[in-house]
C-alpha positions in Angstrom: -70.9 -19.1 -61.1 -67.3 -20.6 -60.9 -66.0 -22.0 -64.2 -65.7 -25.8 -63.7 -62.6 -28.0 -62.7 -61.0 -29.8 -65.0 -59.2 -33.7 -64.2 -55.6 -33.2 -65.5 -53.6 -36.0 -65.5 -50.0 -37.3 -66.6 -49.7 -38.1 -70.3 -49.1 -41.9 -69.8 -49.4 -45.1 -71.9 -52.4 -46.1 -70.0 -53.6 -43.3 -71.7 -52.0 -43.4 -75.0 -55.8 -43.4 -76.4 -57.1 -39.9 -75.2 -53.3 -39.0 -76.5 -54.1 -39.5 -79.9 -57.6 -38.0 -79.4 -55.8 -35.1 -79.1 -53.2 -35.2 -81.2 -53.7 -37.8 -84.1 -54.8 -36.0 -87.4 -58.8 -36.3 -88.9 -58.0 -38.0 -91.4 -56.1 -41.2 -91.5 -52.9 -41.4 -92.9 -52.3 -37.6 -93.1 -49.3 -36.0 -91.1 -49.9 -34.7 -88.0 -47.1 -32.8 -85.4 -48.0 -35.3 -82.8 -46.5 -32.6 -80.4 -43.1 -34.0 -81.5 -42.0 -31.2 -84.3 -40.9 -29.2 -81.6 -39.4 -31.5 -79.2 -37.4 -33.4 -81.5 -34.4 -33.0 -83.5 -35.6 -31.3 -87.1 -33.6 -34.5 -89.4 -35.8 -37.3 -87.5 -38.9 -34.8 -87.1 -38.6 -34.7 -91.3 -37.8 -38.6 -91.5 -41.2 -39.4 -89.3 -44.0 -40.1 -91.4 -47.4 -40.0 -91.0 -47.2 -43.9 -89.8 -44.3 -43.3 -87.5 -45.5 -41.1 -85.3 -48.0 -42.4 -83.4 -45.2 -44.9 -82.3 -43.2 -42.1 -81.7 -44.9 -40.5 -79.0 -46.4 -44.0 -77.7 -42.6 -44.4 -76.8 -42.5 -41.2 -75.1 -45.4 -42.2 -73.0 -44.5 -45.2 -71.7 -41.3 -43.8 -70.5 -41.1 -42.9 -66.6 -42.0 -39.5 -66.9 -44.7 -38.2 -69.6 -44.7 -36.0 -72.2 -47.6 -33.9 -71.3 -50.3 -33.7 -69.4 -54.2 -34.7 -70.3 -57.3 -32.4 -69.4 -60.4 -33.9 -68.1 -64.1 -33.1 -68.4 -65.5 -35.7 -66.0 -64.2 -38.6 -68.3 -63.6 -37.1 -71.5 -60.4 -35.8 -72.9 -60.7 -32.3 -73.7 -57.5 -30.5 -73.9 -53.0 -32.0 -74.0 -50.3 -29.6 -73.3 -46.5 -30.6 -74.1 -44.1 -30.3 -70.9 -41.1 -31.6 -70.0 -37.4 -30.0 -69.1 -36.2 -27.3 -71.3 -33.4 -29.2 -72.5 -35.6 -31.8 -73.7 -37.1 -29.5 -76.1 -35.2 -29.1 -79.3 -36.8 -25.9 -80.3 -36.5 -24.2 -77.5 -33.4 -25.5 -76.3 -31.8 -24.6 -79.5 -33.2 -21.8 -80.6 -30.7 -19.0 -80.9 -34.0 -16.7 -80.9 -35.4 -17.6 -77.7 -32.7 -16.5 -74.6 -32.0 -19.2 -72.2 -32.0 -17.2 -68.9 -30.9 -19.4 -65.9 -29.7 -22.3 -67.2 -28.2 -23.3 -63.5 -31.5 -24.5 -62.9 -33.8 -27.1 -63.1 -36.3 -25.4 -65.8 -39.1 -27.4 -67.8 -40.8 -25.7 -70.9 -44.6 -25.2 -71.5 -44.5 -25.0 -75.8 -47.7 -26.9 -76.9 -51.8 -26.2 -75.8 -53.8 -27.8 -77.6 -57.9 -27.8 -76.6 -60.4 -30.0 -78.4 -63.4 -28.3 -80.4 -66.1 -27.7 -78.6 -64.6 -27.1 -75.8 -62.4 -23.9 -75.8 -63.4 -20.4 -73.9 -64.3 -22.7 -70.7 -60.9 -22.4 -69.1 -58.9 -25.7 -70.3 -56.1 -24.1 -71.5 -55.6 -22.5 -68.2 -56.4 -25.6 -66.2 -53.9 -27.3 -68.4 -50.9 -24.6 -67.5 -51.6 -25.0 -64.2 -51.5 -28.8 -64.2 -48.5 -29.1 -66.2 -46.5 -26.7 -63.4 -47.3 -28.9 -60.6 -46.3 -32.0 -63.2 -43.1 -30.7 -63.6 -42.4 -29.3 -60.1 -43.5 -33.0 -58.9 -40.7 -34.0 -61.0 -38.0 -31.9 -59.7 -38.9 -27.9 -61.7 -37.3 -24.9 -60.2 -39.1 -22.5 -63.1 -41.2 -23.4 -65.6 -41.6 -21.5 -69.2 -43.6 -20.7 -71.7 -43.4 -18.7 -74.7 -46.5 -17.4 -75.8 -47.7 -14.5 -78.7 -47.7 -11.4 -76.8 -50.8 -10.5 -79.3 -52.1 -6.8 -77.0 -55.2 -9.1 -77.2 -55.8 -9.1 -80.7 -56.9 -12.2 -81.6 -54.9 -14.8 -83.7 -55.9 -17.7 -85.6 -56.3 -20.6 -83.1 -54.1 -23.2 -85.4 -51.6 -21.1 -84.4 -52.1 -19.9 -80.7 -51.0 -23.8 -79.2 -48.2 -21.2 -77.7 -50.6 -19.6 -75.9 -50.8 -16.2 -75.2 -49.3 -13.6 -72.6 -52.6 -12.9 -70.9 -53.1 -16.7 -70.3 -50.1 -17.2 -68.8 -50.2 -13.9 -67.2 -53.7 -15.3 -65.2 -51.3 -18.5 -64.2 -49.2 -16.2 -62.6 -46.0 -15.9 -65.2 -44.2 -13.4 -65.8 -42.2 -11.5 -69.0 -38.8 -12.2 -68.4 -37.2 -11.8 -71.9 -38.5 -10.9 -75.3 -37.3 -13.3 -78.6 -36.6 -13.3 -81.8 -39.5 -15.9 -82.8 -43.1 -15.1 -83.6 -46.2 -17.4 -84.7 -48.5 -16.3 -86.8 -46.5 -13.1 -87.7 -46.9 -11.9 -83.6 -43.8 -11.6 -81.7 -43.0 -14.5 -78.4 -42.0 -13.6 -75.3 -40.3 -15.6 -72.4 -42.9 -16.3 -69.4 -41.6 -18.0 -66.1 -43.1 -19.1 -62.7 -40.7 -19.8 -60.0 -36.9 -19.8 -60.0 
């Protein structure tokens, strides 16, 4: 039996609802990362609050290229990851732990999976990788990167793991190309590219 196929599509404002299904906190009013802790500059991640951010990312959807991609079950939402040009990624891009290898070319950064309860251990994560490369490569890629926990399999806690791990990018077809100097959850990141 083949695992089913999962709709991904662009992270637009037309969809700016099933965006905050993924990413808007339980509860009201509490703060959430909104996928933006890591893209943005720390001193206007810190100056966001829990109201702010919503609008934050709704301006990062409307403009002409998204800031993710959306999975699909049939019509429901079910998974987001964060994509978009390396240099457009504030904690990757400056991060003196994570090596910038190649920077002559056009590379885009995997840093965020996120799949909803209920849904995990069906292959969304995956299906989300996979949609988010031929995203960026529609939009110009050369490589694209992700920097997962390389965990030996070990599991981690899954509030942590929206990196991803080595053996999920791994079945994407990435490859280790550097190790780092940044963990999450107390495991050590690695460098993974496709292309380039």
């Amino acid at each position: 039996m083949s695992a089913p196929a999962f709709r991904i599509e662009p992270a637009s404002a037309d969809r700016f609802d099933d965006v905050s299904t993924m990413l808007a906190p339980r509860r009201p009013g509490t703060t959430a990362c909104w996928c933006l802790s890591h893209r943005i500059d720390p001193a206007v991640n810190r100056e966001l609050g829990p109201d702010q951010r919503p609008g934050y990312m709704r301006r990062l959807c409307r403009q002409p290229v998204a800031p993710g991609v959306l999975a699909y079950d049939v019509d429901e939402v079910v998974g987001w990851a964060g994509v978009a040009p390396r240099a457009e990624v504030y904690s990757v891009a400056r991060n003196s732990r994570i090596p910038k290898i190649g920077d002559d070319l056009a590379i885009w950064s995997i840093w965020c999976l996120k799949v909803r309860a209920g849904h995990r251990g069906r292959g969304v994560a995956r299906a989300l990788i996979d949609g988010a490369v031929r995203f960026a490569r529609e939009h110009g890629a050369a490589a694209v990167e992700g920097y997962p926990v390389d965990n030996d399999g070990k599991k981690i806690d899954t509030m942590l793991a929206f990196v991803g791990t080595r053996s999920l990018f791994e079945s994407a077809g990435f490859v280790k190309i550097a190790d780092t100097g940044s963990t999450a959850a107390g495991v050590p990141r690695i460098v993974m590219r496709l292309g380039g």
